[in-house]
N, C-alpha and C positions, 0 to 999 in steps of 0.2 A: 247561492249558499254562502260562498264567500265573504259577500257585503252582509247579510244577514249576523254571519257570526262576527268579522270587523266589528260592526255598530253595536252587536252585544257585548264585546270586550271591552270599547270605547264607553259606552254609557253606563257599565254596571257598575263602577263605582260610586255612580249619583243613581244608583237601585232602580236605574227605568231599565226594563227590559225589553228587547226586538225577537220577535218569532216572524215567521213566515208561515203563508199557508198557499201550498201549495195545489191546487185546482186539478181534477182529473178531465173528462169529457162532458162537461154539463151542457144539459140541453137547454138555449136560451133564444126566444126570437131572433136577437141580434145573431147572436153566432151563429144560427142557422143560416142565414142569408148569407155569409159571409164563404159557407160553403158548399162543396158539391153536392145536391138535391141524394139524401138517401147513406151520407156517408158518415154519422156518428149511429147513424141508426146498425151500418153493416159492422160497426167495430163494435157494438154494446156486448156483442156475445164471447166475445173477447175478454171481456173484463171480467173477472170473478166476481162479480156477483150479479154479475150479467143484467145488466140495466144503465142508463146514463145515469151520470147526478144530477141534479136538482138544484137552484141559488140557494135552497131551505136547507138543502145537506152540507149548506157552508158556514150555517147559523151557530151550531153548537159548538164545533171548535175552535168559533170566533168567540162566544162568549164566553167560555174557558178560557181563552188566551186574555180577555182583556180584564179577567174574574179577578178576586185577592185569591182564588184558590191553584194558580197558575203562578203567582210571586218568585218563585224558587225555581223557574222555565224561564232561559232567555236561550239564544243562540240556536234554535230549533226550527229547524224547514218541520210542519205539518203535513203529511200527504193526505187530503181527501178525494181519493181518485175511487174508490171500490175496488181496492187493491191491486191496479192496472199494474203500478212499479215494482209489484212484490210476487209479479203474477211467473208461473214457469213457464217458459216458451215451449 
């Protein structure tokens, strides 16, 4: 978060903007391999909206971020996790 908002201080006087998007549990060949067989499948229900995400569920508010209609958006961590960060323990 830190470097995110630095680099959006640093550069918004020449109008480029830095956001961040932050990534929840997405289900991706690679990742899977990388861990224990059966273990984002046992946290999905955990997450509010009870499912993993998807590389496709990263599309849109990349495309927003990088849109003219996001211009007036720098310094912003994105969370697209299926509300994993916001969830009540």
């Amino acid at each position: 978060q830190g470097l995110t908002v630095w680099m959006a201080q640093e550069l918004g006087p020449s109008r480029i903007t830095v956001n961040c998007i932050a990534p929840g549990m997405i289900d991706t060949p690679a990742g899977g391999a990388a861990r224990p067989p059966g273990m984002l499948e046992a946290l999905a229900p955990s997450i509010p909206l009870k499912a993993l995400g998807s590389p496709e569920d990263l599309v849109g508010p990349l495309l927003f971020l990088v849109s003219d209609a996001a211009g007036w958006v720098t310094g912003q961590i994105v969370c697209v996790d299926g509300g994993w960060v916001k969830r009540v323990a």
